[in-house]
C-alpha positions in Angstrom: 23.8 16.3 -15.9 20.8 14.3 -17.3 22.7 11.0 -16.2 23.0 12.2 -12.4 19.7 13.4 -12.3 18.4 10.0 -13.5 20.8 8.2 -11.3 19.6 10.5 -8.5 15.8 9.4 -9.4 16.3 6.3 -9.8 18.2 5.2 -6.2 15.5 7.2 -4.4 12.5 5.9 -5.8 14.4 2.3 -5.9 14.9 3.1 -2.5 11.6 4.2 -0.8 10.0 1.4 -3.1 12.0 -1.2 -1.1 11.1 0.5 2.1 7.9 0.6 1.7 7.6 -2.7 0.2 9.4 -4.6 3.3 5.8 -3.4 5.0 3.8 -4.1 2.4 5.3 -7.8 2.3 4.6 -8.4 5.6 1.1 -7.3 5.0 0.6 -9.7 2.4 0.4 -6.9 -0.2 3.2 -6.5 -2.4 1.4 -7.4 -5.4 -1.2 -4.3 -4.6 0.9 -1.7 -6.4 0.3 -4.0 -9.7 -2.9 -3.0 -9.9 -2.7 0.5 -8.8 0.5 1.0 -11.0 -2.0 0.1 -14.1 -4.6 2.6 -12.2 -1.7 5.3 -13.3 -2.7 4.5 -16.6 -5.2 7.4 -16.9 -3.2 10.4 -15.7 -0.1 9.3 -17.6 -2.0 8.8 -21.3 -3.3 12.6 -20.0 0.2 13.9 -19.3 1.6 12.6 -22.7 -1.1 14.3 -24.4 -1.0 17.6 -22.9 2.6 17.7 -22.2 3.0 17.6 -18.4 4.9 15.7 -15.7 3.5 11.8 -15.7 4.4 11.6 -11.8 1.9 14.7 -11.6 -0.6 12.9 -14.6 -0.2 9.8 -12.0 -0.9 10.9 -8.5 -4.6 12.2 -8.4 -5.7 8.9 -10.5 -3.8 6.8 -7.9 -5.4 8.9 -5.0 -8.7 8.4 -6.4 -8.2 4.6 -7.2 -6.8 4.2 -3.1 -9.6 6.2 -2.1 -12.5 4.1 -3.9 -10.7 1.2 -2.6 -10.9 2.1 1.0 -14.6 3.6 0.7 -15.2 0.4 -0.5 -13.6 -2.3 1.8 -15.2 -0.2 4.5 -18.5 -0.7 2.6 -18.4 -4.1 1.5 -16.0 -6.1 3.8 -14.3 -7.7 0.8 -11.3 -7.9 0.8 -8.3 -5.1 -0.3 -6.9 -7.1 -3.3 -10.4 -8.2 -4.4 -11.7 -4.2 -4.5 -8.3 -3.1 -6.1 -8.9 -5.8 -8.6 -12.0 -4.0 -9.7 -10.7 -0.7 -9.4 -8.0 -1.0 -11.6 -9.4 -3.1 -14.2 -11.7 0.2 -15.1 -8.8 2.6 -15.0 -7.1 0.4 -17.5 -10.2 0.0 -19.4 -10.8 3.8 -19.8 -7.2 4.6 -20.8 -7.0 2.5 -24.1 -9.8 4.2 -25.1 -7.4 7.2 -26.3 -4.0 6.4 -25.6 -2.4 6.1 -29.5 0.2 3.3 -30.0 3.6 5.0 -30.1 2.3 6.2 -26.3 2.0 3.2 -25.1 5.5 1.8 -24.6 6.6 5.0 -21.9 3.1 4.6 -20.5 3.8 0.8 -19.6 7.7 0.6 -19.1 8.7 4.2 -18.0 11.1 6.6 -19.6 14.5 8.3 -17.1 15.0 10.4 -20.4 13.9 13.6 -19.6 14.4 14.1 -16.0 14.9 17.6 -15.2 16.5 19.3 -12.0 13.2 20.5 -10.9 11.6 17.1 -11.2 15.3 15.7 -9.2 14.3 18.1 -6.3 10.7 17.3 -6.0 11.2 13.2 -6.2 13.8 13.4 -3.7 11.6 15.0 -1.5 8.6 13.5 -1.6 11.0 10.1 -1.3 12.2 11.1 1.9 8.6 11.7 3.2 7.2 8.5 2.0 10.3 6.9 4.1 9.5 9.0 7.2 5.7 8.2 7.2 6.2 4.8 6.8 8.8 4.6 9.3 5.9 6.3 11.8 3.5 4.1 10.9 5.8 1.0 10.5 5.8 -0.9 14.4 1.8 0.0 14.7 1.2 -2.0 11.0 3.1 -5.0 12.5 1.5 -5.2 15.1 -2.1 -4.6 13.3 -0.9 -7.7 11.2 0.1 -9.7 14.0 -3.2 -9.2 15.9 -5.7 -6.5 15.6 -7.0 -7.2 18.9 -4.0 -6.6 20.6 -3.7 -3.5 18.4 -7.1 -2.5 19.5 -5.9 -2.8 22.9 -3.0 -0.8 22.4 -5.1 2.3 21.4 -4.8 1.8 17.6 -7.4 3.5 14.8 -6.6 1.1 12.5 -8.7 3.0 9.7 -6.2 5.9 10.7 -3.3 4.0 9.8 -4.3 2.1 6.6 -5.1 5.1 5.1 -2.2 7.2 6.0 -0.3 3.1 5.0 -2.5 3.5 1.5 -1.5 7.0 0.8 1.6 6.8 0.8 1.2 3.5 -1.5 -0.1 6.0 -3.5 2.4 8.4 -3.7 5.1 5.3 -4.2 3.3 4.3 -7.4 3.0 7.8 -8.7 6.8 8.3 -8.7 7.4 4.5 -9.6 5.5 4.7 -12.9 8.5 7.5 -14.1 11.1 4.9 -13.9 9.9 1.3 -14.4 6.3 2.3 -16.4 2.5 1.2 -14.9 3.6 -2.3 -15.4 6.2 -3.2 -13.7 5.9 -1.1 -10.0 4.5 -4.1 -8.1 8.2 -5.7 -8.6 9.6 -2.5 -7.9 8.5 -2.7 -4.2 8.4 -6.4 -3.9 11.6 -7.7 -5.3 14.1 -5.9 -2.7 11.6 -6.6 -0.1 12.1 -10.1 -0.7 15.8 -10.0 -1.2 16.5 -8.4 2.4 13.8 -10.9 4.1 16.5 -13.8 2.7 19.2 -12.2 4.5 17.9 -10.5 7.3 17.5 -11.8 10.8 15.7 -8.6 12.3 12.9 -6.0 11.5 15.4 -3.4 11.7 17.8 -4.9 9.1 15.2 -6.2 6.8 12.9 -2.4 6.0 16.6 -0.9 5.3 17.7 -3.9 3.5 15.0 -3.3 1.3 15.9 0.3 0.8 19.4 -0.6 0.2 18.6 -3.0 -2.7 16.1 -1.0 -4.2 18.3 1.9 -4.1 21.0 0.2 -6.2 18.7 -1.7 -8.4 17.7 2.1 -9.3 20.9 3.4 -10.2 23.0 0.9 -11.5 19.5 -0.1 -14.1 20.1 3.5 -15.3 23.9 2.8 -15.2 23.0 0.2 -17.2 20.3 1.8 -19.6 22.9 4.9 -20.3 25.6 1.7 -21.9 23.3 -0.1 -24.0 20.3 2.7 -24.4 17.6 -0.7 -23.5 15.0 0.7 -21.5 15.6 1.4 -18.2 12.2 0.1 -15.9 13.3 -3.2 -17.8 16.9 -2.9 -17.0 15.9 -1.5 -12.7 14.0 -4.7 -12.4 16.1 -7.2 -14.1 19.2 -6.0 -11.8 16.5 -6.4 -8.7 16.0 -9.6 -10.2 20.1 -10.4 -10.0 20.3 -9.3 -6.5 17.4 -11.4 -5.7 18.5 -14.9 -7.3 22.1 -14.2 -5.7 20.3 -14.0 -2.1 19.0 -17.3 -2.2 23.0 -18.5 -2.1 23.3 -16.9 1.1 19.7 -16.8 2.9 19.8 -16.8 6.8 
């Protein structure tokens, strides 16, 4: 049961990672949940010393961190990746101040070994709503990126949307950080993004391309994790990797 629980995990969060990340590629801001993933940092060194969830040790860090950031860009002007930069960097600095060493290693590459059904239940739902916000929020983004004039014009509160577009950023990291660590989340959202763009030709196609990749890079990593016991969040991005490389033979 721990293996279909894990497997369960890991396509969900593999697959609302590449949803989300097909938007946040054509935002220019894949590379954002990097920095936010190492944001995590604190919560999870918390969760491992008192013994709780490190998706639930994650999330109000994360929050926090997205908050400051949009506080600040509204503040200051500068730009997103600039402020997250700044951010992050003193999440980071504050967990190593009390993380031990045999923490570490979970803390930055994840751990899909003790994945209860509880744990199953509440990723798959908060996976589901992180598709369906994004999904709502998807066409108005687009066009916010294309021009924010006409998106003015339309009737758009573009403060509205980044946040509710940043939040659930937030929530994407939280659960990302269980299966591929604080390290590696930016390539969990990126990577399938990029692979569907090479073989998509519409919108449509390319967000649940990236949902469709990220969803098997989750569950055949595990797959792959329960054969050789390597860790998994290295395993989920390597086969993301595969699927990548093997899109550039075929790209539209």
């Amino acid at each position: 049961m721990q293996l279909i629980f894990a497997l369960i995990v890991g396509a969900f969060i593999g697959g609302a990672a590449g949803y989300l990340g097909t938007l946040m590629l054509s935002q220019r801001m894949a590379l954002v949940a990097g920095p936010l993933g190492h944001l995590t940092l604190p919560g999870v060194a918390l969760a491992f010393i008192f013994g709780f969830d490190v998706s639930l040790g994650a999330f109000p860090f994360v929050i926090l961190g997205i908050l400051l950031i949009w506080l600040f860009e509204m503040r200051s002007g500068l730009p997103m990746e600039a402020l997250t930069a700044v951010v992050f960097a003193s999440g980071v600095a504050i967990t190593f101040l009390f993380l031990s060493e045999e923490q570490t290693v979970p803390a930055l590459i994840g751990d899909v070994s003790q994945i209860s059904l509880g744990v199953t239940i509440i990723t798959l739902v908060l996976c589901l709503l992180i598709i369906f916000t994004t999904k709502s929020v998807y066409s108005k983004m687009v066009l916010a990126s294309i021009s924010e004039d006409l998106a003015k014009v339309e009737g758009m509160d573009a403060k509205k949307y980044n946040l509710i577009y940043l939040i659930c950023i937030a929530f994407m990291v939280a659960l990302g950080v269980r299966i591929v660590g604080s390290l590696m989340t930016a390539a969990l959202v990126a990577i399938p993004a990029c692979t569907s763009r090479n073989l998509s030709k519409t919108l449509g196609r390319y967000s649940y391309g990236g949902m469709i990749f990220g969803s098997l890079a989750g569950a055949l990593g595990i797959l792959c994790f329960e054969l050789t016991g390597i860790s998994a969040g290295p395993l989920i991005i390597m086969t993301s990797v595969l699927f990548f490389l093997s899109s550039l033979i075929f790209k539209r």
